[in-house]
C-alpha positions in Angstrom: 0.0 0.0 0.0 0.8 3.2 -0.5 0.2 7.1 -1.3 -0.3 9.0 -4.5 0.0 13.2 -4.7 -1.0 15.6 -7.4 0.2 18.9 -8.5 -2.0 21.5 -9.9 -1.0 25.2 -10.5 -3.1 28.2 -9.1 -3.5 29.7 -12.8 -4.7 27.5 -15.7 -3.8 26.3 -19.5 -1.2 26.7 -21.7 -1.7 30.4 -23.0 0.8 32.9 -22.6 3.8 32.7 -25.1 7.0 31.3 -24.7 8.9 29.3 -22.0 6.4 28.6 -18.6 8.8 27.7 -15.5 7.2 25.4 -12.6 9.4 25.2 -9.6 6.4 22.3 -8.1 5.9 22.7 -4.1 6.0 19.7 -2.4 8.3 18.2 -5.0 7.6 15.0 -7.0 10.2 12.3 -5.8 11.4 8.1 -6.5 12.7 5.8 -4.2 13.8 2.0 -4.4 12.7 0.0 -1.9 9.9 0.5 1.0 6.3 1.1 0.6 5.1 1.8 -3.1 3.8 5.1 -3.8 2.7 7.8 -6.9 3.1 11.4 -7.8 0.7 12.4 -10.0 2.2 15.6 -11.7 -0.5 18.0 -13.5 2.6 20.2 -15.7 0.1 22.7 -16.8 -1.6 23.2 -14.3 -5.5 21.9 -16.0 -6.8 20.1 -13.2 -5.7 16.7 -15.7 -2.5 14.4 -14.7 -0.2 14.4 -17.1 2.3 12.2 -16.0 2.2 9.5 -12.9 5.8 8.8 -11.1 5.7 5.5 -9.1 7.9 3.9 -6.8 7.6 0.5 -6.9 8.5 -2.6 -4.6 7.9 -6.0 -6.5 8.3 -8.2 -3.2 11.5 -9.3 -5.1 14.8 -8.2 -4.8 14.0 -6.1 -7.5 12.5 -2.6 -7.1 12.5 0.2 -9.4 11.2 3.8 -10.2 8.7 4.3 -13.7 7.4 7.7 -15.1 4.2 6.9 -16.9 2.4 8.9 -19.9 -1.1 10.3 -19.5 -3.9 9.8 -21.9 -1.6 11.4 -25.2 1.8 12.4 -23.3 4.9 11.2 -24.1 8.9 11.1 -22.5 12.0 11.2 -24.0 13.4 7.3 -23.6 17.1 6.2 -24.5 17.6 2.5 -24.3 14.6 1.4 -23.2 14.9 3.6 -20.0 13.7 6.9 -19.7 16.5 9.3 -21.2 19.1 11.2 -19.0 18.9 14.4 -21.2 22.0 17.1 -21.5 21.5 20.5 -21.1 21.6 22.2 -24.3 20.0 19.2 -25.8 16.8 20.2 -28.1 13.0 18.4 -27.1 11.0 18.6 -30.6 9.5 16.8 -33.0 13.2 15.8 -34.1 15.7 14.3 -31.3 18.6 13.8 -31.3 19.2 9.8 -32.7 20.3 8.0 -29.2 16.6 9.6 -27.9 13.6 8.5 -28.7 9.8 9.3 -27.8 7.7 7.0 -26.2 3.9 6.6 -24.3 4.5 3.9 -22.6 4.8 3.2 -19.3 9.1 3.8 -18.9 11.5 2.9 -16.2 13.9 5.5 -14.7 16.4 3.4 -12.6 16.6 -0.3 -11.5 17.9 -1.5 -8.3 18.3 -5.2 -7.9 20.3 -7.3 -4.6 22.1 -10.1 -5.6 23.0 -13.4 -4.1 26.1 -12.2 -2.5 24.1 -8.9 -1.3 25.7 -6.9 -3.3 23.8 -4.3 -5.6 23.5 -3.7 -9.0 21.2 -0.9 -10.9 20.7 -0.1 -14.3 19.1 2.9 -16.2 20.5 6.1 -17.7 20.1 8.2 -14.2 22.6 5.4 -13.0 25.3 7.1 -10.7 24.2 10.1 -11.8 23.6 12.9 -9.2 21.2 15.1 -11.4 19.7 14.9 -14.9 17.0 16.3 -17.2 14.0 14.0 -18.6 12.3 15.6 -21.6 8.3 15.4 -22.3 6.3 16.6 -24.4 2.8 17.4 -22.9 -0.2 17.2 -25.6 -3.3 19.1 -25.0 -5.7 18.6 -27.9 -3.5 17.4 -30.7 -1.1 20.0 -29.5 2.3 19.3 -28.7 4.0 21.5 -25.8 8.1 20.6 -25.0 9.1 20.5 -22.1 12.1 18.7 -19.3 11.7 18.3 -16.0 15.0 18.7 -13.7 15.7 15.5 -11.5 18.1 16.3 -8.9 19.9 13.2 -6.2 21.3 14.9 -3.0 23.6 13.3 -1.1 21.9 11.5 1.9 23.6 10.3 5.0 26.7 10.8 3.9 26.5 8.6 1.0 26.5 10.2 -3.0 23.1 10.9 -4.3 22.7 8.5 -7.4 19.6 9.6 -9.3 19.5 5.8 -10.6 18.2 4.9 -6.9 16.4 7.6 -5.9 15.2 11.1 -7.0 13.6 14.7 -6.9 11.7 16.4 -9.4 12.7 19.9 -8.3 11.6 21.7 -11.0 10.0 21.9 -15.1 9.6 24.1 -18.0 7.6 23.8 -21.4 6.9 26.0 -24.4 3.6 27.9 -24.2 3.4 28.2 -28.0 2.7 24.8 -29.1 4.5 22.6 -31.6 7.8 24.8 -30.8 11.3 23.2 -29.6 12.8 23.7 -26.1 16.1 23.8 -25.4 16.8 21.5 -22.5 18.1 24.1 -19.1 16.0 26.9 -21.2 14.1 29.3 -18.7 11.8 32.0 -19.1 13.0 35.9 -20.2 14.0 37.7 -16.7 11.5 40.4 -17.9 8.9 37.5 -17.6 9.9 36.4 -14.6 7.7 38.3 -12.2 4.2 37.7 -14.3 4.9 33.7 -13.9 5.7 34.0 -10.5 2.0 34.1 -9.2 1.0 31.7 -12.1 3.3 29.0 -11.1 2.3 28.6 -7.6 1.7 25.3 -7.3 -0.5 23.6 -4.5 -1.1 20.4 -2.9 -4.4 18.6 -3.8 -5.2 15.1 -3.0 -4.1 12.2 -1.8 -4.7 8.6 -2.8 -3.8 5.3 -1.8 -2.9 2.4 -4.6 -4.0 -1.0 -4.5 
């Protein structure tokens, strides 16, 4: 058993031209191990989830983190896992070749114990201490770019490793649909202060899974 959360900003669609920053309060996070749980993450802000990030336990020795596509959304994946994006790197209709877009349900990071208790993970976040996962939120038959900003602090003295656990700390999309977004790309700082007060975001719900 476990909990599920949602994020939904105070001011509504996708209207205003050009980039929209989110810095999301509580903040979407993954962990391996312990009791399974959900984010549900609204990016615009519509009242709709757009993406779902679970935490999973199998009752194995295998656990892992997914980031799973709402209703037409899709994620940047490399490898079969969900894509550890550069800054600089470009989310559009074109990728770059080693990324490619998917609406499937993805996995972020791995964590397995073998026999001799050692542990082995897999996934492009994979001793990574931060990262940027690129999406592409579609809001009837519109497509709006975005990343999200995944960030592993060191905990109890060990070195945060985004392949084992993981905070969304903050997002940015296009406003102007079908347009490309640089991945790192923020808004104007003579826009700044207007999306302050629209990208308040607030707690709404909470859910248990089955």
């Amino acid at each position: 058993m476990g909990f599920a959360l949602m994020f939904a900003a105070s001011s509504g669609a996708v209207l205003s031209q050009g980039i929209l920053y989110v810095n999301p309060q509580p903040q979407p996070y993954y962990s391996m191990g312990g009791t399974p749980f959900d984010f549900y993450i609204d990016i615009n802000g519509d009242g709709t989830n757009d993406f779902i990030l679970r935490s999973q336990d199998s009752g194995t020795s295998v656990n892992n983190a997914v980031l799973i596509p709402q209703a037409d959304c899709m994620i940047v994946a490399m490898g079969g896992y969900v894509g550890d994006m550069t800054n600089g790197d470009v989310v559009g209709s074109s990728l770059n070749p080693i990324y490619q877009w998917t609406n499937t349900k993805t996995t972020i990071g791995t964590l397995a114990i073998l026999l001799d208790q050692q542990f082995s993970e897999n996934g492009n976040f994979a001793g990574q201490t931060n990262g940027y996962i690129g999406f592409d939120l579609v809001k009837n038959g519109l497509n709006y770019y975005g990343w999200m900003y995944v960030s592993s602090p060191d905990q109890d003295g060990l070195a945060g490793d985004a392949g084992i656990y993981g905070t969304i700390t903050e997002w940015a999309y296009e406003s102007s649909p079908n347009t490309p977004i640089t991945v790192g790309a923020v808004p104007e700082p003579s826009t700044w202060a207007l999306l302050a007060v629209g990208a308040t975001f607030l707690f709404c719900r909470r859910k248990v899974i089955p």
